[in-house]
C-alpha positions in Angstrom: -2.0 9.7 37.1 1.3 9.3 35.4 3.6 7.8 37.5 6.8 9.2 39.0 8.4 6.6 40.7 8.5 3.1 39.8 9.4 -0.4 41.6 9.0 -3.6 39.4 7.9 -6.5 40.9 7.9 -9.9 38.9 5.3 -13.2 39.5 7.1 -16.4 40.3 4.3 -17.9 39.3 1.6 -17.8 37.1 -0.7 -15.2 38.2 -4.9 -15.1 36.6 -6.9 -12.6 37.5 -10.4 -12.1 36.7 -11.6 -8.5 37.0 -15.1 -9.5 38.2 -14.2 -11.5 40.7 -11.1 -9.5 41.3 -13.9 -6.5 41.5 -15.7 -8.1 44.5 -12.5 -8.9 46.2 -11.4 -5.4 46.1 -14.8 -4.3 47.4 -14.3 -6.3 50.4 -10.9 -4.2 51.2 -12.7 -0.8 49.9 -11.4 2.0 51.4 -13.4 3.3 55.2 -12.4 6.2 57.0 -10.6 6.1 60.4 -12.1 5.3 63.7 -11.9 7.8 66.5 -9.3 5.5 68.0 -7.4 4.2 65.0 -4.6 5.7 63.9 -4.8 4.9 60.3 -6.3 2.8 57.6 -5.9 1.7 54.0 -8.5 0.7 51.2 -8.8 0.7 47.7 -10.8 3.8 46.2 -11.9 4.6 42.7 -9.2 5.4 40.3 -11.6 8.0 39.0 -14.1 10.3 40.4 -16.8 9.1 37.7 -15.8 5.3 38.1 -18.0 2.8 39.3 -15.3 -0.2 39.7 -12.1 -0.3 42.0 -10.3 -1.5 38.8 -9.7 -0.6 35.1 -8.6 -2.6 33.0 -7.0 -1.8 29.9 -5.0 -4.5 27.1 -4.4 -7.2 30.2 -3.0 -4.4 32.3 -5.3 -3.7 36.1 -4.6 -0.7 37.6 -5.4 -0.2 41.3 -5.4 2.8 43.6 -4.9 2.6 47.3 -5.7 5.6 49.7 -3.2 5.6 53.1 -5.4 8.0 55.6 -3.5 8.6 59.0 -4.0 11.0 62.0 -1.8 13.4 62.4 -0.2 14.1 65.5 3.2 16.4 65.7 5.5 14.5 68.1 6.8 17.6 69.4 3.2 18.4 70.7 3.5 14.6 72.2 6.8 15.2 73.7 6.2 18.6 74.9 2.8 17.4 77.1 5.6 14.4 78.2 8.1 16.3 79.7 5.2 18.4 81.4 3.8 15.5 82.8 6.9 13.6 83.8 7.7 16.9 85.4 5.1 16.8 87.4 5.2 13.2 88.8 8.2 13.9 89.6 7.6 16.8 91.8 4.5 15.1 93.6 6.4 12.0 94.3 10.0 13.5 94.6 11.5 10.4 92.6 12.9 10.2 88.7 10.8 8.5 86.2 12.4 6.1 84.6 12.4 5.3 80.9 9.6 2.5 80.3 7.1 4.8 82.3 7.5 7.4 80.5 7.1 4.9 77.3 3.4 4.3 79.7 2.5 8.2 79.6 3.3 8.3 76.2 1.1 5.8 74.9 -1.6 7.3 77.0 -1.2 10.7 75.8 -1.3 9.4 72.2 -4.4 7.2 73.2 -6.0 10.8 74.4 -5.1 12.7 71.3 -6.1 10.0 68.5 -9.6 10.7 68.6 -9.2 15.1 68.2 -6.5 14.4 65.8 -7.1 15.7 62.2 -6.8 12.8 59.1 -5.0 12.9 56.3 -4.6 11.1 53.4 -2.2 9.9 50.2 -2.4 7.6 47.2 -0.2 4.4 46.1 -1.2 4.0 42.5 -0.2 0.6 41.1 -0.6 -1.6 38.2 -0.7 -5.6 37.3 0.5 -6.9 34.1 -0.9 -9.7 33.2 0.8 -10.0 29.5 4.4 -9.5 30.9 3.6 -11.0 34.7 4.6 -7.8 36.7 3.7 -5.5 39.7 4.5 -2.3 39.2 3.8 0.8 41.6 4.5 3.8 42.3 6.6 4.3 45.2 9.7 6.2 45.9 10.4 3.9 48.4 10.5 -0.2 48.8 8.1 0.4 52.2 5.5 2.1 50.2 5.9 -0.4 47.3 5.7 -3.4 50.1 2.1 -1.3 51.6 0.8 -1.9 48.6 1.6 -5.3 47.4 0.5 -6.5 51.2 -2.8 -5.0 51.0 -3.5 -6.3 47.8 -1.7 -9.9 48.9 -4.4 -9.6 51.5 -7.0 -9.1 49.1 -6.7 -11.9 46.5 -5.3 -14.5 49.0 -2.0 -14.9 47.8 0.5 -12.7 46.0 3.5 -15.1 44.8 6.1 -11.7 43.5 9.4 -10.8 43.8 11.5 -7.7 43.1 12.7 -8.0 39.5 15.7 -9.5 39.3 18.0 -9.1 35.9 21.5 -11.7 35.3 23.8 -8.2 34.9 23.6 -5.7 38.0 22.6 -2.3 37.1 25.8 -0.8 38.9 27.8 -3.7 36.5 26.3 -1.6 33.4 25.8 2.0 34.6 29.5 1.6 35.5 30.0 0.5 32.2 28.1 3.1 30.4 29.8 5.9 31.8 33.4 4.2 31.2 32.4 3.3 27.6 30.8 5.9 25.6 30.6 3.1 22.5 29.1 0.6 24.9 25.6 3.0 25.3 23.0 1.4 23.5 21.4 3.5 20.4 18.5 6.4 21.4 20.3 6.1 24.9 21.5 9.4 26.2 23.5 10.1 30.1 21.8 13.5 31.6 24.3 14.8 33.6 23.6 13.2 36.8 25.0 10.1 38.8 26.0 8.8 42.5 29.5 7.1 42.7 30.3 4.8 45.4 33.8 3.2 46.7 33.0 -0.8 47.7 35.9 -0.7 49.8 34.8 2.6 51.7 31.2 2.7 52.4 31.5 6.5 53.7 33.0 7.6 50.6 30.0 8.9 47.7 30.1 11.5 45.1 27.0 13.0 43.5 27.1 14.9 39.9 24.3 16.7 39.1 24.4 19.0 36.0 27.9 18.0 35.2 29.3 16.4 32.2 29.3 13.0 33.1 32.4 12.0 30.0 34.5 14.7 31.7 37.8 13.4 33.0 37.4 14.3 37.0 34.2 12.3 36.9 36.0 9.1 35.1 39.1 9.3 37.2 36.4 8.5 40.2 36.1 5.1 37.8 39.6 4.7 37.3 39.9 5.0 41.8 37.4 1.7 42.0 34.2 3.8 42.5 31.1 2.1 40.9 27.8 4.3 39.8 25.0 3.3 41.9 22.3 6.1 40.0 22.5 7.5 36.8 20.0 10.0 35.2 19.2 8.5 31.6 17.1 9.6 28.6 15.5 7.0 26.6 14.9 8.2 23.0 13.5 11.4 24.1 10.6 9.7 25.5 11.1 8.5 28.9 13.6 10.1 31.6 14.3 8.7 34.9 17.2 8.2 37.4 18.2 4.2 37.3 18.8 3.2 40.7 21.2 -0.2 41.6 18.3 -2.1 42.8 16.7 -1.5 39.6 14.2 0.9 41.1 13.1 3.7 39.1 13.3 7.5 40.6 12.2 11.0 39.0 10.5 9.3 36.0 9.6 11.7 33.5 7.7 11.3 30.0 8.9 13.1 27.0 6.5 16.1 25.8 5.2 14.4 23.0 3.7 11.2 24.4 1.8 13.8 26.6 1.0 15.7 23.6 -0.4 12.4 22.4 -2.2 11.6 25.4 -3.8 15.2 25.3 -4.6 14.6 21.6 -6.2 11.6 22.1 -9.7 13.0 24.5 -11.3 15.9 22.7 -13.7 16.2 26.8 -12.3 16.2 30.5 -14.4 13.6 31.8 -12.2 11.6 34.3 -12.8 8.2 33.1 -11.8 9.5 29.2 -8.5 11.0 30.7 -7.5 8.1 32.6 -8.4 5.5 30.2 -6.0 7.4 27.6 -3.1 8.3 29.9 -2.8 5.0 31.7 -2.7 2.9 27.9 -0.2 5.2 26.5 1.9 5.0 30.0 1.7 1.4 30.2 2.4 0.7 26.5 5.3 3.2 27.0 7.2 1.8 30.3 6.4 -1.8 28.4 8.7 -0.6 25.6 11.0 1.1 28.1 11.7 -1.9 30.6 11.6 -5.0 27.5 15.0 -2.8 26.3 16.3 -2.2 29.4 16.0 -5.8 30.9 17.7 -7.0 27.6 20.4 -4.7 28.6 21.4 -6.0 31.8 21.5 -9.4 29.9 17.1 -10.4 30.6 15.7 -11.7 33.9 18.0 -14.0 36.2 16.8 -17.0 35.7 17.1 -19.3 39.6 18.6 -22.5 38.4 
């Protein structure tokens, strides 16, 4: 259950929840299995097998889980029967088919494979902070993020959140970071990985990975005008993640001892047990982890 990926969304306003009520809300979105003719659908299932609620709660923190199933169907098997069919019209009625009836044949041919095709799902995990007024899931990508608020936006009428937003860009700091060795902050630590980008040339990008990022080829890229737009960091040996410029968090890794800690802390492997333990130490953790590095990059913009 520990996440790997993180986008951080923050209220605009005041959000309440009540996990009872939220409880029968989130039954009314539970999770159902496709129709023969749908071609996916999304629900909230238990975050653990032995769980009787769609929730847990743990020190004002809800997590959520929300299953994605969809039918498969390989496009090249849809453009393959296409261009067979096409064919064929074409030979019967000695004509060419133009582009918007073959759109037509398409449509049908996925209408006549839906129902045979084999499901398949995946997981958004996702959490609300009530103490700190945050969304945060676990999504490598803002459309999977956005899945997730929507559906649960749907689920307790209204969802006022925004991406978080700090006053100092994170390229304004990475950029300093790697210019500045003395501007790091303390238990900070660069791991050898980065994306540079040239405002003035959108084409030109260079990516480090397992290089050292003080060496003087990488900060003559700095000296050239090129900004870092992702930096690999290590947090006091506890959290490790790449830092993306829309403050997006990628490759998010926990130091060995917290999971030793975690592991310590449930002496059985039921489910419930296990989760209740790993999500209140990951929680706690990224709490720690994103009070510092908002107060980096100068706290939240404040909208005047």
């Amino acid at each position: 259950m520990w996440f790997k990926n993180i986008q951080v969304f923050k209220c605009s306003s005041p959000l309440a929840l009540n996990t009872e009520q939220l409880q029968e809300q989130l039954n009314e979105h539970r999770f159902q299995p496709c129709k023969s003719i749908e071609t996916y659908r999304l629900g909230w299932v238990f975050p653990a097998a032995t769980s009787d609620q769609l929730l847990h709660a743990s020190n004002k923190k809800i997590l959520l889980c929300l299953r994605r199933q969809e039918k498969v169907i390989p496009a090249a098997v849809v453009n393959e029967i296409l261009k067979e069919r096409v064919e064929e019209l074409e030979l019967k009625d000695h004509r060419k088919v133009g582009r918007k009836e073959k759109l037509n044949i398409k449509e049908d041919i996925l209408t006549e494979m839906t129902p045979k095709a084999f499901a398949k799902s995946s997981y958004t995990w996702g959490y609300v902070d009530l103490a700190n007024q945050w969304v945060i899931v676990d999504a490598a990508s803002s459309k999977k993020a956005e899945e997730f608020l929507d559906l649960l936006r749907q689920t307790i009428g209204s969802l006022p959140v925004i991406p978080l937003n700090t006053e100092v860009t994170p390229t304004t700091l990475m950029t300093h970071w790697l210019n500045d060795i003395s501007s790091r902050p303390a238990g900070l630590a660069l791991n050898g990985q980065c994306e540079l980008r040239s405002d003035l040339d959108e084409g030109s990008v260079i990516r480090c990975k397992q290089q050292e990022l003080d060496a003087e080829d990488v900060l003559a890229h700095l000296q050239a005008g090129k900004q870092v737009t992702k930096l690999a960091i290590d947090w006091q040996e506890r959290v490790q993640c790449i830092l993306n410029e829309d403050l997006s968090i990628k490759r998010l890794r926990f130091g060995d001892d917290l999971l030793e800690e975690a592991q310590d802390s449930y002496a059985d492997e039921d489910p419930m047990t296990r989760l209740d333990a790993d999500f209140t130490l990951m929680t706690l953790e990224l709490q720690r982890f994103l009070h510092e590095l908002i107060e980096w990059l100068g706290g939240e913009h404040q909208s005047h």
